[in-house]
C-alpha positions in Angstrom: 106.6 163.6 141.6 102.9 162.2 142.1 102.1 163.7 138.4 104.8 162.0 137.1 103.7 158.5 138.6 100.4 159.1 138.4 101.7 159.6 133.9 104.0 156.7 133.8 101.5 154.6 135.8 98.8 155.7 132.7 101.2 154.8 130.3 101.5 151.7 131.5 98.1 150.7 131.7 97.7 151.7 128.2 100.2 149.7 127.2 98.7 147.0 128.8 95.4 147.3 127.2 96.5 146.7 124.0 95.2 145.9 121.2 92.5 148.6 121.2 89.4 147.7 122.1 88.2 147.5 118.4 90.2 144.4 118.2 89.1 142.8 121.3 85.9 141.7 119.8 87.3 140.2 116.8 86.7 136.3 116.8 88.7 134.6 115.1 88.5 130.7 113.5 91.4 130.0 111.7 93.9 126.9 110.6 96.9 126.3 109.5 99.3 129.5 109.0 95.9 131.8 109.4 94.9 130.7 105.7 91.2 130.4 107.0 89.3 132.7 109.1 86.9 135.3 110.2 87.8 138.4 111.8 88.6 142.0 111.9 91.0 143.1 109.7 93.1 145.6 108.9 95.2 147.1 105.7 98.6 147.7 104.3 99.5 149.9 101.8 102.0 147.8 99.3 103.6 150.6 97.1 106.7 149.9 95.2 108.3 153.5 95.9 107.3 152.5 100.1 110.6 150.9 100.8 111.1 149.7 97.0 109.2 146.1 97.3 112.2 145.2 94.4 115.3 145.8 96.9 113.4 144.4 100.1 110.7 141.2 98.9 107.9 140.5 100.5 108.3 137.0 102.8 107.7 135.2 99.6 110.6 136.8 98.1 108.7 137.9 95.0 109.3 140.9 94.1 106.5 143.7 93.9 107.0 144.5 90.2 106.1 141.1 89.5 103.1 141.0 91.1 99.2 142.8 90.7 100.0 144.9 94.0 96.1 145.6 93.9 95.2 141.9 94.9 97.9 140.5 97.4 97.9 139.9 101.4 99.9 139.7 104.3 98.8 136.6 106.6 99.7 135.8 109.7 102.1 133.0 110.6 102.6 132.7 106.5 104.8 129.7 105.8 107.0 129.1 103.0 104.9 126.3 101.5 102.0 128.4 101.8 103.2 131.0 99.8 101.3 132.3 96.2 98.1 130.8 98.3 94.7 132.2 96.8 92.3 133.3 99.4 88.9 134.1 98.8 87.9 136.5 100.9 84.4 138.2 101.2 83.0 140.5 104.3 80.3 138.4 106.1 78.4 141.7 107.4 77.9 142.6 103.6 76.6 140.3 101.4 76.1 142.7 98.6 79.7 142.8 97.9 81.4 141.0 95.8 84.5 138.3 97.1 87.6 139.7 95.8 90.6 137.0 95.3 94.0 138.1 96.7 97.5 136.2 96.5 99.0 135.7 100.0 102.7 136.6 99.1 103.8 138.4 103.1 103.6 137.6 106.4 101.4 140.1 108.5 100.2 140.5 111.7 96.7 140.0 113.0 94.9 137.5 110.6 95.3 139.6 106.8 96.6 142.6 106.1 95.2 143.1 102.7 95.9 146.0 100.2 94.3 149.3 100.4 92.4 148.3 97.2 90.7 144.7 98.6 90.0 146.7 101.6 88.5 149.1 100.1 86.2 147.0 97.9 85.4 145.0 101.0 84.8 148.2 103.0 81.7 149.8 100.3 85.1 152.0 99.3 86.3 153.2 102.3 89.5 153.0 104.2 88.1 155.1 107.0 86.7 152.1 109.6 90.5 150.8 109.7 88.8 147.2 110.2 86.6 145.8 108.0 85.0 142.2 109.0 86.4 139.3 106.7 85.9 135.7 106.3 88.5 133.6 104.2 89.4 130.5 102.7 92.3 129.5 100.7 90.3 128.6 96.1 91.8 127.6 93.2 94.8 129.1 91.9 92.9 129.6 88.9 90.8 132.5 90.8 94.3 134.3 90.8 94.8 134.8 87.5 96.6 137.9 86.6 98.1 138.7 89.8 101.4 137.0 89.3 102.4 139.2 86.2 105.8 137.3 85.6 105.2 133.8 85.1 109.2 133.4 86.1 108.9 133.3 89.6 105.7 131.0 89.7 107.9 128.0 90.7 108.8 130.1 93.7 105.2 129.9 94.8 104.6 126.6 96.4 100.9 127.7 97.4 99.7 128.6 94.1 100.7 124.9 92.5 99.1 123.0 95.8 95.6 124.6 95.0 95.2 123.4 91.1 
């Protein structure tokens, strides 16, 4: 009986502790629905056959075959005028790297989720860290081009028309 309170009781606490501590040092600055920031962040893996992003849209409700899956993002708190938004982000520990421009087109959790390709690119090529330090600001849409590859749904994208 002790062993088995003595488990749940650990169970609990680790519950309690979370987010990991990896997280816990992450300080954020953002506005808005999270389209500025600088944290720790983490990746999604956005693959059409992963729950067919045509039968099941993103928040934005564009579906994945109409967008450069390579260059989107989840953000947190993503609202519906926000969405097609063009974020610049770059990793501030890492000045030797390139910004990459992503389309935020999904709500996520902690700050971005970005694809396993921006992360990468932000990361020296890695996915192996899990977190990679961003900072982020919403550009010009015109940063985006080519990631909307259906020109259709672009007046479903409130955020990409606000940033001209």
């Amino acid at each position: 009986m002790a062993k088995t309170i003595a488990a749940m009781t650990g169970l609990v606490l680790a519950v309690l502790s979370w987010p990991p501590p990896t997280w816990a040092d992450a300080s954020v600055a953002a506005d808005g629905g999270m389209l500025s920031g600088e944290q720790k962040v983490t990746f999604h893996e956005f693959r059409p056959e992963r729950g067919s992003l045509d039968e099941i849209p993103m928040f934005c409700g564009i579906p994945g075959s109409a967008l450069d899956l390579s260059r989107i993002t989840a953000v947190q708190g993503l609202t519906a005028s926000e969405c097609g938004t063009i974020l610049k982000v770059v990793n501030p520990t890492r000045p030797d790297i390139p910004p990459q421009y992503v389309m935020a087109v999904d709500r996520g959790g902690r700050g971005l989720d970005l694809n396993t390709d921006t992360f990468k690119a932000l990361n020296g090529g890695s996915l192996s860290e899990g977190l990679v330090p961003a900072k982020w600001e919403p550009v010009s849409s015109s940063f985006g081009e080519g990631i909307l590859l259906d020109d259709r749904f672009a007046g479903e994208l409130p955020g990409l028309a606000s940033r001209e």
